[in-house]
C-alpha positions, -999 to 999 in steps of 0.1 A, spaced: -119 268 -85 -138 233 -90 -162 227 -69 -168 200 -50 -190 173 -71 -168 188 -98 -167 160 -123 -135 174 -145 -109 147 -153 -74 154 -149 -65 172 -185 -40 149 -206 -10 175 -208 -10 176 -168 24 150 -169 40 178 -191 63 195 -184 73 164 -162 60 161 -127 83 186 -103 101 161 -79 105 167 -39 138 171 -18 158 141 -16 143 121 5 106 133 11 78 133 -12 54 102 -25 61 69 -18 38 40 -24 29 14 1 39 -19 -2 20 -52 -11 -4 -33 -36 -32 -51 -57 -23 -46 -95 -36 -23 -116 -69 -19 -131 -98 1 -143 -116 -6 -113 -92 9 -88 -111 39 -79 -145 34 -90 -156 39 -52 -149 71 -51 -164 103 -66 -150 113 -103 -130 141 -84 -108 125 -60 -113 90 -82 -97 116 -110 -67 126 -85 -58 94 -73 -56 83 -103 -30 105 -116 -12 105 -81 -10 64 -83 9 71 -118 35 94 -102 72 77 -93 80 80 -58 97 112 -50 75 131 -66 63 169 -53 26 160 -41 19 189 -18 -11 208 -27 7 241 -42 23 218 -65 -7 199 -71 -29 229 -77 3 240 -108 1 211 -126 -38 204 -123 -49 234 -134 -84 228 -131 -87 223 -91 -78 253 -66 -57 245 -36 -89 245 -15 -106 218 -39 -75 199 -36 -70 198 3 -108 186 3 -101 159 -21 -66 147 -2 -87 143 26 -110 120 11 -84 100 -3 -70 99 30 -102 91 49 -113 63 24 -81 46 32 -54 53 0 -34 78 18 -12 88 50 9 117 59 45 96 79 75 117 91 99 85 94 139 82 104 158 79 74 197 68 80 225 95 68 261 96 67 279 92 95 257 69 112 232 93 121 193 97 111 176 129 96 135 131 99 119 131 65 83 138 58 65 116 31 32 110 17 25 73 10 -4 64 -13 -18 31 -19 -34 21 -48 -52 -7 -23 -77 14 -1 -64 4 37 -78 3 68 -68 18 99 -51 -13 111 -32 -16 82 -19 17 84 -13 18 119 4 -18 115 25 -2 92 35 31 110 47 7 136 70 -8 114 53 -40 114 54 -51 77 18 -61 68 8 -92 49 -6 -93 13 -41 -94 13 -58 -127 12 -75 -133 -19 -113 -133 -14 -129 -165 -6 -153 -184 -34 -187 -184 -30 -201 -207 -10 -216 -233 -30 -253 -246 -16 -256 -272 8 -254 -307 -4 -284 -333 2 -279 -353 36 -260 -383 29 -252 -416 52 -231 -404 78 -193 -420 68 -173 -442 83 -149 -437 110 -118 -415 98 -86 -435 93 -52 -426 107 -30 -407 84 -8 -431 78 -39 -457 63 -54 -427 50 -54 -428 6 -32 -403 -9 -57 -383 -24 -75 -381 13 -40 -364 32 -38 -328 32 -16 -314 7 15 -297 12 38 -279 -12 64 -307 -19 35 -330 -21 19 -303 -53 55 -299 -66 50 -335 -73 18 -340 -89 25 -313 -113 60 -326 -125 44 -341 -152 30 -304 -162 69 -297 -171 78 -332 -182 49 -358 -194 74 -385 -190 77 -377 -152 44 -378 -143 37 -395 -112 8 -412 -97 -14 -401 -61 7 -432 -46 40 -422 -61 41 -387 -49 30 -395 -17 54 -418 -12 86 -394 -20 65 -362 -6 95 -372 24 124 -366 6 108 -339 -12 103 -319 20 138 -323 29 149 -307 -5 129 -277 4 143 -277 39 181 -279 27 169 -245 13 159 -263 -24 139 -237 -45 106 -251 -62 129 -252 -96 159 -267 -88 139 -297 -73 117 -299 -106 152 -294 -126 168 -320 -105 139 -347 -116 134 -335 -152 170 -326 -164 187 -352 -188 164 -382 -188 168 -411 -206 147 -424 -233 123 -439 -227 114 -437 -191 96 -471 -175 96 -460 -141 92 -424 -135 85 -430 -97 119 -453 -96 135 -428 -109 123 -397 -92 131 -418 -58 166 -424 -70 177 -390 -81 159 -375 -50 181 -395 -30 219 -393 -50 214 -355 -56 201 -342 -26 217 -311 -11 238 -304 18 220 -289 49 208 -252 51 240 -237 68 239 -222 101 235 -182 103 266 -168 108 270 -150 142 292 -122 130 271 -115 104 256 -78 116 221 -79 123 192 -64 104 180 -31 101 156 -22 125 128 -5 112 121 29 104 109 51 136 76 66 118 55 87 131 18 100 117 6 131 110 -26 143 102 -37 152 65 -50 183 73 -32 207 95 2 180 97 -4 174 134 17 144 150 -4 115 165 -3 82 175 -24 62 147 -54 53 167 -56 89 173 -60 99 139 -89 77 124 -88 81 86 -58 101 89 -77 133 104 -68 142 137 -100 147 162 -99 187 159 -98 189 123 -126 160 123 -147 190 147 -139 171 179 -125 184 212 -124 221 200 -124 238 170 -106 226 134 -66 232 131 -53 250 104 -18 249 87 4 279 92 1 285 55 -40 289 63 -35 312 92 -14 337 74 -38 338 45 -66 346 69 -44 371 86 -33 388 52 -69 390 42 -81 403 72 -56 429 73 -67 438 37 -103 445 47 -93 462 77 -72 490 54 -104 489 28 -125 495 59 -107 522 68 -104 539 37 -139 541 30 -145 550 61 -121 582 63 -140 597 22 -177 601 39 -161 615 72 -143 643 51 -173 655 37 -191 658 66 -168 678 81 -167 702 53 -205 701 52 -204 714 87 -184 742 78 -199 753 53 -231 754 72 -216 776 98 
């Protein structure tokens, strides 16, 4: 068995024979809205469970990842190495044990276990956002660095109202940028700072008649004539004759959505339920040494139980030899 600052990299044949997959249903599945990947991903963590989660982030969801599998296919980390290193992963935020509803035939739900591993290292409140069925947000990008301070300056003159305000002063919006990058797909579109601010209006209403980004920048760009005098004139002109119809109404007897999935977490350890906030890092308060001693899984407690058994019998064997020859050392005394 590795041990625990073991520093072995998962050996290259471990994807063959394939990866065994789970029961319909349970097994991995990967969290949405993950960063892409890189060589970086795991770099935080020790070569171990950096080495693990490396080769769990390549597996397809459905795959086996319990740790008697895990401890076939990786032959060079025990079981015990490998519940250590789960737990890890779990606690640094790229791992949760759900049991979660999962509709059947009939119209009735079955309870299905899965592991879901995430590639991005989560927080607590993502995960417990997510075990509520709340579908969490991308992750902002990180903000630039803050660039020094510049040297005081005349204080400026009183702000104008937006509609006196220059077009490069307004804030931008997306029909606004849709504009002054037309001339990035067509050079004989391109508009000026007054030109797209003055059709950022019927822009906007493309995009709310449910217009996508490229059917607006088709609509201005498709089939123009040669050569073009006025590309503001003309962008006005098409953006009025070709604009679309409303959005339509949602139609009431179409059936509602979904709701989401009734999940419920467990811990990584001994697979104890818990609400989230329970179960910081995804270890339950026992198995963290809290409020009593650490749960074990059933699978632990009969290995103890077979073992102790085991020395019990050896016990008692070498107990009952040295008693036999005392006895007959006695008698032979006598």
């Amino acid at each position: 068995m590795a041990s625990e600052d073991s520093s072995a990299a998962v050996p290259a044949h471990a994807a063959h024979p394939p990866h065994p997959s789970a029961k319909p249903g349970y097994g991995k599945r990967s969290a949405p809205d993950q960063h892409p990947g890189g060589p970086a991903d795991f770099t935080h963590l020790p070569r171990r469970e950096a080495s693990i989660a490396a080769y769990l982030d390549r597996l397809p969801d459905g795959a086996d990842i319990s740790v008697k599998t895990l401890a076939k296919v990786l032959p060079d980390y025990g079981q015990c190495a490998l519940r250590t290193a789960l737990r890890h992963l779990s606690e640094a935020g790229h791992l949760r044990r759900i049991t979660e509803t999962l509709p059947s035939d009939g119209g009735s739900v079955r309870w299905v276990t899965r592991t879901y591993f995430s590639r991005t290292a989560r927080d607590d409140a993502w995960w417990t956002a997510f075990s509520t069925g709340t579908v969490p947000t991308p992750d902002p990008a990180p903000p630039p660095p803050a660039s020094p301070a510049p040297p005081s300056r005349p204080s400026p003159p009183p702000a104008r109202s937006p509609q006196h305000r220059h077009p490069q002063h307004r804030p931008r919006t997306r029909a606004y940028d849709l504009l002054a990058a037309l001339g990035r797909t067509e050079p004989r579109m391109t508009l000026s700072a007054v030109d797209c601010a003055a059709l950022e209006p019927l822009a906007e209403q493309w995009l709310a008649c449910g217009a996508t980004p490229d059917q607006l920048r088709h609509a201005l760009t498709a089939g123009l004539p040669s050569p073009v005098l006025h590309p503001g004139g003309l962008a006005r002109d098409r953006l009025l004759r070709k604009m679309p119809p409303p959005a339509p109404e949602p139609d009431p007897a179409t059936p509602p959505a979904a709701p989401p999935p009734l999940r419920i977490m467990e811990c990584t350890i001994c697979r104890a339920p818990g609400r989230p906030e329970a179960l910081p890092g995804g270890i339950c308060g026992p198995c963290r040494g809290e409020n009593g001693p650490p749960r074990f899984s059933s699978q632990a407690v009969g290995e103890v139980r077979t073992r102790v058994q085991q020395l019990r019998a050896a016990a008692r064997g070498a107990a009952h030899e040295p008693s036999t020859g005392l006895v007959q050392h006695r008698r032979l005394s006598r």
